[in-house]
Residue, then its C-alpha position, 0 to 999 in steps of 0.5 A: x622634320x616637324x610634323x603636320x600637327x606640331x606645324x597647326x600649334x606652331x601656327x597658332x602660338x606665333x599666330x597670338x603672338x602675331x595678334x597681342x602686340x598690334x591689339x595691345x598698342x591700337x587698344x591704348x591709344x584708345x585708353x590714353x585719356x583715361x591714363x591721363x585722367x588718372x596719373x596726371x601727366x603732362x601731354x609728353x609724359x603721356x606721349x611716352x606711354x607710346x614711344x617708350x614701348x616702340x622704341x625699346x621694341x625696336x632698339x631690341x628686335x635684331x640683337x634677339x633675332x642675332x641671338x635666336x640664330x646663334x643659340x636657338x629661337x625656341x629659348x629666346x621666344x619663351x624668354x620673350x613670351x614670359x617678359x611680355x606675360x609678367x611685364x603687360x600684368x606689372x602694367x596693370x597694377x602700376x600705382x605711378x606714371x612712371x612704373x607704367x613707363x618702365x613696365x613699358x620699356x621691359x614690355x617692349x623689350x620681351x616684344x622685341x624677342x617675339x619679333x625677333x623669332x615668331x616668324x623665323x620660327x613659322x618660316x623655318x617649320x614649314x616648306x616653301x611651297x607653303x610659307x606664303x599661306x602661313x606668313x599671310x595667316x600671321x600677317x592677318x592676325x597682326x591687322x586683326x589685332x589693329x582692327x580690333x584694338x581700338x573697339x574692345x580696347x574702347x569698351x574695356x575701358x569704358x565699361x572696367x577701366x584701362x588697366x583691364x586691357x593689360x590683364x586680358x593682353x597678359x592672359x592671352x601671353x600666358x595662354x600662348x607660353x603654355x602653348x609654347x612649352x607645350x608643343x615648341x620642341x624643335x629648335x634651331x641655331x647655328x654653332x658659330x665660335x665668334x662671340x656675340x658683337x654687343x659693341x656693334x648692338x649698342x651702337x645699333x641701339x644708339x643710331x635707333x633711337x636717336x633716328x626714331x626719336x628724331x622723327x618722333x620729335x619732327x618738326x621741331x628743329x631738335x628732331x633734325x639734330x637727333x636724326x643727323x646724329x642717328x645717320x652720324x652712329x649709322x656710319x659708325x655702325x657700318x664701319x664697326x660692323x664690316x670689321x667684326x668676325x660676328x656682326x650682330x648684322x650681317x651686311x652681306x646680306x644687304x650688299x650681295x643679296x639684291x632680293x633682301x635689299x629690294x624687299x626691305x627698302x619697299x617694306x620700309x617704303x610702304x610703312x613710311x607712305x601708308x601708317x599715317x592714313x588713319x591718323x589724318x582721316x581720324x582728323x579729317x573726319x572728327x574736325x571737317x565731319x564733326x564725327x564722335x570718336x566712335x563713328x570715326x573708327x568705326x570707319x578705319x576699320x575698313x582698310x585692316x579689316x580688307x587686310x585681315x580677310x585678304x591677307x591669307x589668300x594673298x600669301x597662298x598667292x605668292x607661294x604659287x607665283x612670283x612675290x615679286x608680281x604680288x607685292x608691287x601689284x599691291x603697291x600700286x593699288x595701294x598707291x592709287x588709294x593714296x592719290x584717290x585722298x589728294x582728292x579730299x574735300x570738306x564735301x567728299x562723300x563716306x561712300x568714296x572715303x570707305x572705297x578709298x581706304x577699302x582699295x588701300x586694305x586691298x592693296x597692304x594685303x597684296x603687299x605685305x604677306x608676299x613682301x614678307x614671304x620674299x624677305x625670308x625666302x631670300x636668306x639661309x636658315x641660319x640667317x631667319x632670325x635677323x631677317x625676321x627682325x629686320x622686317x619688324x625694324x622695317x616696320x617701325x621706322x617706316x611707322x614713325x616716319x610716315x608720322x614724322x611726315x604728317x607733322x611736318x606737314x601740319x606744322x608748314x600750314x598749320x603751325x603750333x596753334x590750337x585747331x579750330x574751325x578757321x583752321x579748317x581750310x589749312x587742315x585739309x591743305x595739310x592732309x592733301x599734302x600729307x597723301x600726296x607725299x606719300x603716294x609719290x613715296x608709295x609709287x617709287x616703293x613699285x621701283x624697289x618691289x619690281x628690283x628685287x627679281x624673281x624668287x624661285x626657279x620654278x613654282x616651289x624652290x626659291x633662288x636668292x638673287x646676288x649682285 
């Protein structure tokens, strides 16, 4: 049994691993420009300092999370944390565009363990009756980090440069691999003589990318082709997978477990309807309000910072009721939230876009720990590190296709034109349009919460629900 002192280390390392990648990547996008400015690349190239790094993350996350179960999580976290501390300082002195990109690439895959294991790792230290407290503690750092990403990541460069933000990432990843070495003993994995299914993670890997370039790629034509050839090697994917002895993913968790299904599906639910809120109001409040940057943001902060601060407390909520009550609570609110910003006018007033965004903050909280709490609490223990992964590839798909939506939408108003002021009008036609989707997403992501049943017989032992 790990002790009530290894638990608050265990607490703090997965807690900056948590913290780095979400500030690291709301931080650059603030530092782009000067990327820009310094290695001359086209607007894609540049695009890419972006993409690169989710879809490496993503392609790599359930393999590792596969791996951590069958040879130990402690080994593939460090692995993790050490790629990300060496591959986050390559960045930082990376003379070209393109040693950036694959410092990137390498970056994103040392991501991908941490994903893979951190919350496997927190949900197997500690017992049930406090996982929901802990997963929301973690789930806080995570929206702490978008919160303050683009704030000092904005200052950093501004004052030292955009490189800086690399070396401060890549200092805090030392910091947490020392910790880890430290104090990370306990380890976890389960003998299975099968050896590892690489062929089905390559065509994982292939159906991924090709599904989250697509969307990336959205609405242009050649993104449908991509994503009908993702849906093509996902079939191929399932059909490989059911005759492997040792799936890199196993589809019995999604076929006999309806409280995994449930809760994956209104995971990837929510990030599909809510990850583009603060792009389209980051539009809508420089282009209609004519807001600096600065003040923009300042703004956004509202929604990460309510869920920072209430994350937490909703977490400790779910370890005393069902998560399923929890979790569809808050996506509901978050749902009134959305159709609240279907209301947006040219004259609609800060004080009812900051309520907005505060109801929507309160709504992810009540959602995302107890959700994540309810995935995990769902599998056996052998079984923590693809569940752990499958959240965080929940998470990404959802965020390139709420994305993908938000283009499409500008694309049928707005075309490929410049934005200007006679654009206006079609802009905030867009932007409605854009919520009004993903409130209709949103509401039906209730049905999917509500579906996966309840969790525990009592107040502390959790039940997986068959089919």
């Amino acid at each position: 049994m790990v002790e009530a002192i290894d638990r608050k280390m265990i607490l703090l390392i997965t807690g900056i691993a948590a913290f780095i990648t979400p500030f690291l990547g709301a931080s650059m996008n603030v530092a782009l420009p000067q990327v820009g400015a310094e290695f001359q690349p086209d607007a894609v190239l540049l695009g890419w300092v972006v993409t690169a790094y989710l879809l490496s993350t993503a392609i790599f996350i359930v393999p590792f999370g596969r791996l951590s179960d069958m040879y130990g999580r402690r080994i593939v976290f460090i692995a993790g944390m050490t790629a990300t501390a060496v591959f986050t300082l390559m960045s930082a002195v990376s003379d070209t565009i393109w040693l950036l990109l694959l410092s990137r690439v390498l970056q994103g895959i040392g991501s991908a363990m941490i994903f893979g294991t951190s919350v496997a790792i927190l949900t197997s230290s500690f017992p049930p009756k406090d996982r929901g407290k802990v997963l929301g503690i973690n789930v806080a750092l995570v929206y702490l980090g978008l919160s303050l990403g683009p704030v000092v990541g904005g200052i950093i460069t501004q004052q030292v440069g955009w490189r800086y933000i690399f070396v401060l990432n890549g200092v805090l990843s030392l910091i947490a691999l020392g910790f880890t070495l430290w104090k990370l003993k306990e380890d976890v994995q389960c003998a299975e003589k099968a050896p590892f299914d690489i062929g089905g993670c390559a065509i994982y890997g292939i159906m991924l990318f090709a599904l989250m370039y697509g969307l990336s790629l959205l609405p242009d034509i050649s993104g449908a082709f991509w994503i009908v050839g993702g849906l093509v090697a996902l079939a191929i994917f399932i059909w490989w997978e059911l005759r492997h002895k040792a799936p890199v993913v196993k589809l019995s968790l999604f076929v006999n477990n309806v409280s995994f299904t449930f809760s994956n599906a209104a995971a990837l639910i929510n990030y599909s309807a809510t990850f583009s809120v603060s792009f389209l109001l980051s539009l809508y409040l420089q282009y209609i309000k004519g807001m600096d940057p600065q003040t923009a943001g300042l703004i956004l902060i509202a929604a990460p910072v309510m869920q920072a601060v209430l994350s937490p407390l909703a977490g400790r909520l779910s370890d005393r009721m069902e998560p399923q009550y929890v979790a569809s609570a808050g996506m509901a609110i978050t749902t009134v939230g959305l159709l609240l910003f279907t209301l947006l006018s040219s004259e609609t007033s800060l004080l009812y876009i900051v309520g907005s965004l505060i109801l929507i903050g309160l709504g992810f909280a009540l959602f995302s720990s107890p959700n994540t709490n309810a995935i995990m609490s769902s599998v056996d223990r052998c079984d923590y590190g693809v569940a752990s992964g499958m959240v965080s590839t929940m998470r990404l798909v959802g965020q390139m296709l709420s994305l993908g939506i938000a283009m499409l939408t500008f694309s049928v108003f707005i075309g490929r034109v410049q934005i200007t002021p006679e654009q206006y009008p079609l802009l905030i036609t867009s932007i409605k349009v854009a919520f009004i989707i993903s409130a209709v997403l949103c509401a039906a992501g209730i049905l999917a919460s509500m579906a996966r049943g309840k969790m525990r017989k009592n107040t502390s032992e959790p039940v997986v629900q068959k089919a």
